[in-house]
PALOMAR-169439 format. One record per residue (C-alpha): x, y, z; residue in one letter. Coordinates in nm, 4 decimals. Layout:
<pts>
+----------+----------+----------+------+
:       xx :       yy :       zz : mike :
+----------+----------+----------+------+
:        X :        Y :        Z :    a :
...
+----------+----------+----------+------+
</pts>
This chain:
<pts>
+----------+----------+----------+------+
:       xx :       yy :       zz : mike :
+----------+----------+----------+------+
:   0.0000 :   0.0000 :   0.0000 :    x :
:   0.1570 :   0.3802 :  -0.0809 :    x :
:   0.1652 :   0.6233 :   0.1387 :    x :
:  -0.0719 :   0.9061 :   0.0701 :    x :
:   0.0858 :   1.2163 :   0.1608 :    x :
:   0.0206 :   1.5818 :   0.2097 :    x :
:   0.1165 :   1.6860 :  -0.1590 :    x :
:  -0.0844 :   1.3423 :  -0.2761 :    x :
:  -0.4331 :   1.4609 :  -0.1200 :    x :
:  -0.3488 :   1.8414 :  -0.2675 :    x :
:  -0.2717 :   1.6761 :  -0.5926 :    x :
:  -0.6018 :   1.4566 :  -0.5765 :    x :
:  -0.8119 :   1.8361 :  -0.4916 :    x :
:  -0.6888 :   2.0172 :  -0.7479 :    x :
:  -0.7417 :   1.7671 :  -1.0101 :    x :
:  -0.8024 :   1.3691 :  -1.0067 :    x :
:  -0.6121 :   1.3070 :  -1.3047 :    x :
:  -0.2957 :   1.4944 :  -1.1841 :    x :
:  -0.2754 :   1.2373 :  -0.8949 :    x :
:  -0.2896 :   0.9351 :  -1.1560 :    x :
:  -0.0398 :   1.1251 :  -1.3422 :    x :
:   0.2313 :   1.1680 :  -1.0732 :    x :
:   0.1513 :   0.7869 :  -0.9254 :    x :
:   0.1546 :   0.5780 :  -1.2402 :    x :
:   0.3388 :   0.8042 :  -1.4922 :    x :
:   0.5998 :   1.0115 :  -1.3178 :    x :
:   0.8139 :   1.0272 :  -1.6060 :    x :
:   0.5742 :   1.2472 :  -1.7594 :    x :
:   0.6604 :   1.5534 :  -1.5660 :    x :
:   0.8849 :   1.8428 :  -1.6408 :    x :
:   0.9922 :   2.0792 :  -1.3882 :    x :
:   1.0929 :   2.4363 :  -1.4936 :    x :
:   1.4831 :   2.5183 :  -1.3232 :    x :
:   1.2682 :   2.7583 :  -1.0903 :    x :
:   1.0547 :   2.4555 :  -0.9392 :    x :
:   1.3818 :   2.2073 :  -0.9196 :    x :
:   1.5317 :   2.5144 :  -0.7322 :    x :
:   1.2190 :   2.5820 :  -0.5089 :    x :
:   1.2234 :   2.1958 :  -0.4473 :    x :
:   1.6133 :   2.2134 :  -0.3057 :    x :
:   1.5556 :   2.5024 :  -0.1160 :    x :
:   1.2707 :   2.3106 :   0.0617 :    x :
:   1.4553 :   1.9534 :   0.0863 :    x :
:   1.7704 :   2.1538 :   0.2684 :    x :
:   1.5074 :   2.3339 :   0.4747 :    x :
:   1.3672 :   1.9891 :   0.5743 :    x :
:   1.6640 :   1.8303 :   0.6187 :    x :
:   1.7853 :   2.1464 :   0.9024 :    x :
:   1.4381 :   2.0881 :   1.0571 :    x :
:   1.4881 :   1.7419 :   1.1134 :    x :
:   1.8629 :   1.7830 :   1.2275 :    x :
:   1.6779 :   2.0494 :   1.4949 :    x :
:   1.3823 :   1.8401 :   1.6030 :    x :
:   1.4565 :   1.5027 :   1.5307 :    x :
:   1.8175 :   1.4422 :   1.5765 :    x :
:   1.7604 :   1.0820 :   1.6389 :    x :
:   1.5283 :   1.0173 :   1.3372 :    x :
:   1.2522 :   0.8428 :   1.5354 :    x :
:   0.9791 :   1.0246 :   1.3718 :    x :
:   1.1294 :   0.8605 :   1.0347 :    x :
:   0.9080 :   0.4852 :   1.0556 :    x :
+----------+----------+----------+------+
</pts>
């Protein structure tokens, strides 16, 4: 069974067919150099947060 995360269930609202896309067919998708950069910026900002509040990494599993 997959997850069904946050970005899933936003994906699902704003249009069914966008969450079949990015589950079955993510090859399809093209990110502009702005979005892979917005993307980084988040994934470092997660990865701090994490380092801050979950040094451990029980809230991982």
């Amino acid at each position: 069974m997959r997850a069904f995360s946050k970005s899933k269930l936003l994906a699902l609202r704003q249009c069914p067919k966008r969450l079949w896309l990015e589950v079955h067919r993510p090859d399809l998708r093209e990110d502009s150099a702005a979005t892979q950069a917005s993307f980084q910026i988040g994934n470092t900002v997660g990865d701090i947060a994490r380092q801050l509040y979950d040094p451990v990494g029980v809230a991982a599993g």
